[in-house]
N, C-alpha and C positions, 0 to 999 in steps of 0.2 A: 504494500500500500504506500503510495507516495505524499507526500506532505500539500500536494497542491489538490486533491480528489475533495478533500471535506469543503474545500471554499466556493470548490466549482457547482458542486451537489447543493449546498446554501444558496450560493447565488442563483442558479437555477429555479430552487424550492421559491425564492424570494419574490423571482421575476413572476413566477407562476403564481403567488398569492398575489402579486400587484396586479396580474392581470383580472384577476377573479373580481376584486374587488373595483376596480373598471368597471367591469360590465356588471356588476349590483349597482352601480350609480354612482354612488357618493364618496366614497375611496374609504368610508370609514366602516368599522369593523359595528354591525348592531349588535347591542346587549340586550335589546328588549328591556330596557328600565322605564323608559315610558308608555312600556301599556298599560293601561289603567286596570284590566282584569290583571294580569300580573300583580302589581301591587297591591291590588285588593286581595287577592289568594294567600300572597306574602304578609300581609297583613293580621287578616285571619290564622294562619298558620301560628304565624309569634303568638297572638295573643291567647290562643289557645295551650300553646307549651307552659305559655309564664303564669298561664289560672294552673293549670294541672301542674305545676311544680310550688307555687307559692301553697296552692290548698294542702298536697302534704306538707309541707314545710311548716303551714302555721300547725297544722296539728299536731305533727309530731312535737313542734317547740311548747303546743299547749300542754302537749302530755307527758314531756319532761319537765314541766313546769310543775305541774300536780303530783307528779311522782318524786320532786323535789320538798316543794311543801309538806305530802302525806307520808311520804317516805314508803311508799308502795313498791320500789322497786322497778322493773320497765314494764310493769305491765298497763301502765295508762297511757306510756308513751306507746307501748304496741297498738293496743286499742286506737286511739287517737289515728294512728298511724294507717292503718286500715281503713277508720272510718275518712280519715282524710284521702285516701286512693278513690272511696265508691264515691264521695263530695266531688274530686276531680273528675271520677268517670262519667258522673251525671253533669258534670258543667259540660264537658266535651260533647256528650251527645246532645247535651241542647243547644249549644252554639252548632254544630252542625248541623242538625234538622231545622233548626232557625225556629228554634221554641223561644218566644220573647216577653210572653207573659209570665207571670210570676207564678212561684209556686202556690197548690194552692188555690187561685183565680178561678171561679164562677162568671164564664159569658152566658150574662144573662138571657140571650138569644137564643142559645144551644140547651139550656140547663133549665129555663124557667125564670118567671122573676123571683119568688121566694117568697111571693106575698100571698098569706092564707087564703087558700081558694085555689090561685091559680094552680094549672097542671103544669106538672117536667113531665117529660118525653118517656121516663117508666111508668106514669100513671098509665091505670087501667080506663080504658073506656069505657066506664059505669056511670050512668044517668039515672 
């Protein structure tokens, strides 16, 4: 192998990406940072990692916190810990399914109004 081969195969490589990017147009290389679904995907994604890490984190921190004060040992940190994973898991899937109501929530359209008398949608059809 001779010492002048890697420069030639470079410059070659080089001329060849120059020309590619030619004929795309613009000479510059796209990252896609400004698509707006991108960023929004990107977006969602982060803030999804940083609920489902901060939510174990506070509980674990709550339940070495309590097993500090009660002197229980790790077993509230475990608990805690756990229960902080199924807290994460259900923020996840409701950030995904794009559940935006609160837990909990009665639409009154769906469920009834609540006001004596009226029927929900389990009542039976007796007059």
């Amino acid at each position: 192998m001779s010492e002048s081969e890697p420069p030639d195969r470079l410059a070659r490589l080089g001329r060849r990406l120059d020309e590619a990017r030619a004929k795309r147009g613009n000479g510059q290389p796209t990252t896609g940072s400004d698509d707006p679904a991108l960023q929004q995907g990107m977006a969602l994604g982060l803030r999804i990692g940083v609920e489902f890490v901060a939510t174990i984190g506070i509980a674990a921190a709550l339940g070495w916190a309590i097993d500090h004060w009660l002197g229980t040992g790790p077993w509230g940190m475990i608990i805690l810990f756990f229960l902080g994973v199924g807290a994460g898991m259900t923020s996840v899937y409701r950030s995904v399914a794009g559940i935006k109501v609160p837990v909990g929530y009665r639409n009154p359209e769906t469920l009834g109004s609540g006001r004596p008398g009226a029927k929900d949608k389990w009542d039976d059809d007796e007059e």
